[in-house]
C-alpha positions in Angstrom: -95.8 28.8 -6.2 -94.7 32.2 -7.6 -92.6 34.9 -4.8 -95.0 36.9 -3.0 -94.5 40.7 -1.0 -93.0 38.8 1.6 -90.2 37.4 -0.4 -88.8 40.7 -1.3 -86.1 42.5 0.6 -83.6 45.4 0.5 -79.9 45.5 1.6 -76.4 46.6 0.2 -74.6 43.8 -1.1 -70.8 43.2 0.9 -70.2 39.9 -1.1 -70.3 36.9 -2.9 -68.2 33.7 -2.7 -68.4 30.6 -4.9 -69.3 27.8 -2.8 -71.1 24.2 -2.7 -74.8 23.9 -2.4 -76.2 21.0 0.2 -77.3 19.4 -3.4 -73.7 19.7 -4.3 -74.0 22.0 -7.1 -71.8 25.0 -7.5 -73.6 28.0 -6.0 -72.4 31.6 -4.2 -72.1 32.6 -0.4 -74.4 36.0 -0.3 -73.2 38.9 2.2 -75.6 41.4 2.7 -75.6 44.4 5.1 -78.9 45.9 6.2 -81.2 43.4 4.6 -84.4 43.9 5.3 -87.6 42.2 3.8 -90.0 45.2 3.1 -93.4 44.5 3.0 -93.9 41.9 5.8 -96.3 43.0 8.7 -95.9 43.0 12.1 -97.8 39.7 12.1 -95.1 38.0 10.0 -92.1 38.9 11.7 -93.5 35.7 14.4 -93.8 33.0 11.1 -90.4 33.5 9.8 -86.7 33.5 11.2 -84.1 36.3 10.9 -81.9 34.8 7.6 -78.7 34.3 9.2 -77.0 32.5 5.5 -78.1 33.5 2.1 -77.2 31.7 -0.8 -77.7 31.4 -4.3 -77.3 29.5 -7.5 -76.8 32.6 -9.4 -73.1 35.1 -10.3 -74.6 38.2 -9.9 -71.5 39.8 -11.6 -72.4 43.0 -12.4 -73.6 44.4 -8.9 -70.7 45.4 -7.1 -70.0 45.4 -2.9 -71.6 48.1 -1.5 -74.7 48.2 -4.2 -78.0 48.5 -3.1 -80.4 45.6 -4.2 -83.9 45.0 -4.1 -84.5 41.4 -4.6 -86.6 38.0 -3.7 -85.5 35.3 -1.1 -86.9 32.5 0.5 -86.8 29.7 3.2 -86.6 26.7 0.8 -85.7 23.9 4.2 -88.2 24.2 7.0 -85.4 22.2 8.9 -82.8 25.3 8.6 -85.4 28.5 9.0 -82.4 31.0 9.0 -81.4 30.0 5.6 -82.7 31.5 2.3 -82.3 31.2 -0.7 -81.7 34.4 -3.2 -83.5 34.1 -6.4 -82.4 37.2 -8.8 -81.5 40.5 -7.4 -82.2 44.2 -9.2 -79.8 47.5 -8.0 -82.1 49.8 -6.8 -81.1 53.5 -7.2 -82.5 56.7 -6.2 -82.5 60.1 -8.0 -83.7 63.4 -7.6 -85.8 61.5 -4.3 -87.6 59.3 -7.2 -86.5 55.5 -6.2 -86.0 53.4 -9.6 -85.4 49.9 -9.9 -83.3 48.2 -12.3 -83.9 44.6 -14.1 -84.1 41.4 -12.8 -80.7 40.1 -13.2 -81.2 36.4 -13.3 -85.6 35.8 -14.8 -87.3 34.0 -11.8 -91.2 32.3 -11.4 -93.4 34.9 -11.8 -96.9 35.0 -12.2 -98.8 36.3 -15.1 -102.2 38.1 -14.2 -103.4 38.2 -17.6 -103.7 34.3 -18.1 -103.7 33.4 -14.6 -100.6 31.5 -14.5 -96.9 31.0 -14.2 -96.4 30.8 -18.0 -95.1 33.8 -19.9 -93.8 34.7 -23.1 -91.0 36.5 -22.5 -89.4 37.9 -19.1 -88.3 41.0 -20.5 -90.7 43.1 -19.0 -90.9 41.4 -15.6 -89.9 43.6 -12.6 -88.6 42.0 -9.6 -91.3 43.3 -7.9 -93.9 42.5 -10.6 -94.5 38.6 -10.5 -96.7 38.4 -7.7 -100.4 38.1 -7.2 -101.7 40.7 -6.2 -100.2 43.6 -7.8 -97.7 44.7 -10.2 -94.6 46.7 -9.7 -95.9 49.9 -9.9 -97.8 49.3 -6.8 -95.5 48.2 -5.1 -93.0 51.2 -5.7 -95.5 53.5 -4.6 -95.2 52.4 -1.4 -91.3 52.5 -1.1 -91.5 55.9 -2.4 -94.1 57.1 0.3 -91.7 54.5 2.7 -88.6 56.4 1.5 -89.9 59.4 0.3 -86.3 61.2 0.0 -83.1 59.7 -0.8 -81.7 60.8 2.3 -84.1 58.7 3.8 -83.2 55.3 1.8 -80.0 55.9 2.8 -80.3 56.2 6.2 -82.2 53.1 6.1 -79.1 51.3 4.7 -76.1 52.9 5.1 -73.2 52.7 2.7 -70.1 51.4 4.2 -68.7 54.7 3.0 -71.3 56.1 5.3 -70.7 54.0 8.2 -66.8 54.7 7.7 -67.0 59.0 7.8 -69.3 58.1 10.9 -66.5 55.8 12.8 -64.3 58.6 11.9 -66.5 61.4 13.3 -67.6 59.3 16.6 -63.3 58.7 17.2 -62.5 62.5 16.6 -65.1 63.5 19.2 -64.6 60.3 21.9 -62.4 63.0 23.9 -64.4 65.4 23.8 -67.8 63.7 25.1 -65.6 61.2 27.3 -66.4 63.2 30.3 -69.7 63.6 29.7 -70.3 59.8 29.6 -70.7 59.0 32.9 -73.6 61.4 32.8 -76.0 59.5 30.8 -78.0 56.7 31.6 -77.8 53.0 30.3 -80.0 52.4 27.4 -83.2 51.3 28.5 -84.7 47.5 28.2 -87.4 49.1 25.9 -85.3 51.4 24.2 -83.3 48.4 23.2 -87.1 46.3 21.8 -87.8 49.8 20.1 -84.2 49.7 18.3 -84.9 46.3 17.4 -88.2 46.1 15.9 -87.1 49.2 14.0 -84.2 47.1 12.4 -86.9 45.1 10.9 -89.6 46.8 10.3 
């Protein structure tokens, strides 16, 4: 079957190690930070299980730690939900609040609208988000850009480590400071903590 919306995802890549595959083929450990598939509803959040080890068959060489990706993974065991596997990967940039994707890095099955099937030419002009059913790519980037209409927003989404590091730094240089005031505020709330978590997700 060719990927659907609910195979693709976005995240920053932390890395990749070389590793052996359960059909003993060479293959890569995949460390992502952030990742988050983009289009599932609500709904599907119940029918599929947080990925907990990504893994590939692919050396995405040229994206380096810290990247962000947009890219298509599955759960190719039912026995082992939490494990997907990563089928090509794209960098996904954003300039002047306009997102643009890159290429596919590694061609994957994609389906062809025009003749109804999985059989194409060439996968040149595939977009990682442009071998599913329903739509093409376009489409689909509309609604990240209306998702994340600023870059500011994309990357408060997912952070850069870079980010998250001026932040640590921040939140130690004023720990003396709001140290007294800490007894002051409450606990965070059971339903605070279910709102934090959906949001991770959705």
């Amino acid at each position: 079957m060719p990927h659907s919306d609910d195979d693709a995802f976005i995240a920053r890549l932390q890395s990749s190690q070389p590793t052996l595959l359960d059909n003993q083929q060479k293959g890569f450990d995949l460390q992502f930070s952030n990742p988050r598939f983009i289009f599932r509803t609500l709904k599907m959040w119940f029918f599929y299980s947080k990925p907990e080890q990504w893994q590939t068959h692919s050396d995405f060489k040229s994206i380096q730690p810290n990247d962000l990706i947009i890219g298509l993974a599955y759960n190719q065991d039912g026995g082992k939900p939490a494990d997907y596997t990563v089928v090509s990967l794209a960098t996904l940039d954003c300039k002047d609040d306009k997102l643009i994707i890159g290429k596919p890095l590694v061609p994957f099955l994609a389906w062809n609208r025009e003749n109804g099937s999985c059989r194409h030419d060439s996968h040149d002009g595939i977009g990682i988000l442009d071998g599913f059913i329903g739509e093409a790519q376009e489409y689909y980037l509309q609604q990240l850009q209306a998702k994340y209409p600023t870059c500011d927003k994309l990357n408060a989404a997912f952070p850069s480590d870079a980010n998250k590091n001026k932040l640590s730094n921040s939140t130690e240089s004023a720990s003396t400071h709001s140290a007294s005031k800490q007894d002051s505020h409450p606990q965070t709330s059971f339903w605070e903590k279910v709102k934090f978590w959906f949001g991770q997700w959705i």
